[in-house]
N, C-alpha and C positions, 0 to 999 in steps of 0.2 A: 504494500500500500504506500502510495507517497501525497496522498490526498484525501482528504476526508470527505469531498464530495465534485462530482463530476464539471461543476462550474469551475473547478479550480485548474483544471486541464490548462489552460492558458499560466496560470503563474510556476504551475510544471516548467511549462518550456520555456517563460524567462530566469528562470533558477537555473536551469541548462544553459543557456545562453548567455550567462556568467559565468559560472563554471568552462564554459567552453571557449569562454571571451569570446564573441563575436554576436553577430545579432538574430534574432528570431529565423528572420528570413534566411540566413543563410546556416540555419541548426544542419537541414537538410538530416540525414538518414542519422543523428547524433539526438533527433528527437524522438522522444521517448515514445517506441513504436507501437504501443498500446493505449487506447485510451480506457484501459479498462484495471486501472491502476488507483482503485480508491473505496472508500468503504461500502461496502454492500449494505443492504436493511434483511433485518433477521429473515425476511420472507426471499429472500435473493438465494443467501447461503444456503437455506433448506432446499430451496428446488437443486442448487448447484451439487449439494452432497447426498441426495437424497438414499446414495446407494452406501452411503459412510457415515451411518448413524452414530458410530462412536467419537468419531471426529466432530459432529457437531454436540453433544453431549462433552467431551473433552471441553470444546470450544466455548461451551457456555458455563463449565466452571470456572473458567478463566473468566468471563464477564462478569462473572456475582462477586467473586475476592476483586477485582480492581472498580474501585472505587473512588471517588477525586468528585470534593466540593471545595471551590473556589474561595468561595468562605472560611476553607477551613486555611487554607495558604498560611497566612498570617500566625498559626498557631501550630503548625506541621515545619516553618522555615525560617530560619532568622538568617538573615544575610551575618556574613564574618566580620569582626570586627577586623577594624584597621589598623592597627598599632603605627602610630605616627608620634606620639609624643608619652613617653613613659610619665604613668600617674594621671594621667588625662582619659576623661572618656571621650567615645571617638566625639561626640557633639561638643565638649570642650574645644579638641584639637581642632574641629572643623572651626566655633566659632574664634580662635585666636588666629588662624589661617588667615579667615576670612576677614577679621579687624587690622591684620597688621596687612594685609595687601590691599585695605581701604588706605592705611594709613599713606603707605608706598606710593598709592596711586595720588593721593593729596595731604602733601607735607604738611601743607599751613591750614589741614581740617576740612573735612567730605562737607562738602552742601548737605545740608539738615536733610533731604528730598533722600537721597542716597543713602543717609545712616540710618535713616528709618524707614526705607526698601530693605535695608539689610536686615534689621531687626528682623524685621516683619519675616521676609523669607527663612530666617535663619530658627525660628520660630515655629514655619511650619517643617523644617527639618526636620526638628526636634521634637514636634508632636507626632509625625509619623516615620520617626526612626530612619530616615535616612542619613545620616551624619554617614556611615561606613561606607555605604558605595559613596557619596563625593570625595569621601578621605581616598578610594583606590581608582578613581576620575585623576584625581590630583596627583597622585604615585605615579600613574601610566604619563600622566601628561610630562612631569618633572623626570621620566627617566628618558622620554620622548626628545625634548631638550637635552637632555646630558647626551644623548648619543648624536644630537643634530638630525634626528629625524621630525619632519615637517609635522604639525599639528596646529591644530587650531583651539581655540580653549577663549571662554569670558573674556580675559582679561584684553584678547587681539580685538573687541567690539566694542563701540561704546555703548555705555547702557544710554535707555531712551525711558 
């Protein structure tokens, strides 16, 4: 299966057609030669296996044990922390990051408009626990720069 439903046949073959670096139009026999490469409805399988009753009995004890509510995300996954600064949690580290590259950006003190964008964002970080992925944003970016490989990050935009 590489599609959870037949509409998606099209984003198959732009997924190909990066992978292959080159464009749709020229996938040519590199596109995926079945369009029948995505999820069935239980009344599909059963005609498809009707002579392989244990296979689909297999098949459907496999669907009762996997189970996934979105809902539950949140309480099944914690992103890792970042260790960026010993004794700090990660939403510390992010908010000193993030004060002392205001400060950088304006020596003689951020326009009031910006310290209190900053608050504010820095705020909803902190009420839904993202401090840790911008803490490994900021890692990937700063080793980015140490190697001279091109990136782009905040700091290259002005805010508006």
């Amino acid at each position: 299966m590489l599609y959870h439903h037949p509409d998606k046949r099209m984003l198959q073959d732009v997924v190909t057609a990066i992978r292959e670096k080159c464009t749709i139009d020229a996938l040519g026999f590199r596109r995926e030669r079945s369009a029948d490469r995505h999820l069935k409805s239980p009344d599909e399988m059963a005609r498809r296996y009707r002579y392989y009753p244990e296979a689909l009995a297999a098949a459907e004890a496999i669907v009762e044990r996997c189970t996934f509510d979105l809902r539950e995300l949140g309480q099944l996954y914690r992103y890792p922390d970042e260790v960026v600064m010993t004794g700090r949690t990660p939403q510390a580290a992010l908010e000193k990051l993030a004060r002392d590259a205001l400060t950088v950006k304006f020596p003689d003190g951020a326009p009031s408009d910006y310290a209190e964008l900053l608050d504010k964002e820095l705020l909803l970080v902190g009420r839904l626990g993202y401090a840790p992925y911008f803490l490994t944003v900021n890692s990937i970016v700063q080793f980015a720069r140490a190697q001279k490989i091109l990136c782009q990050d905040a700091a290259a935009r002005p805010i508006r």
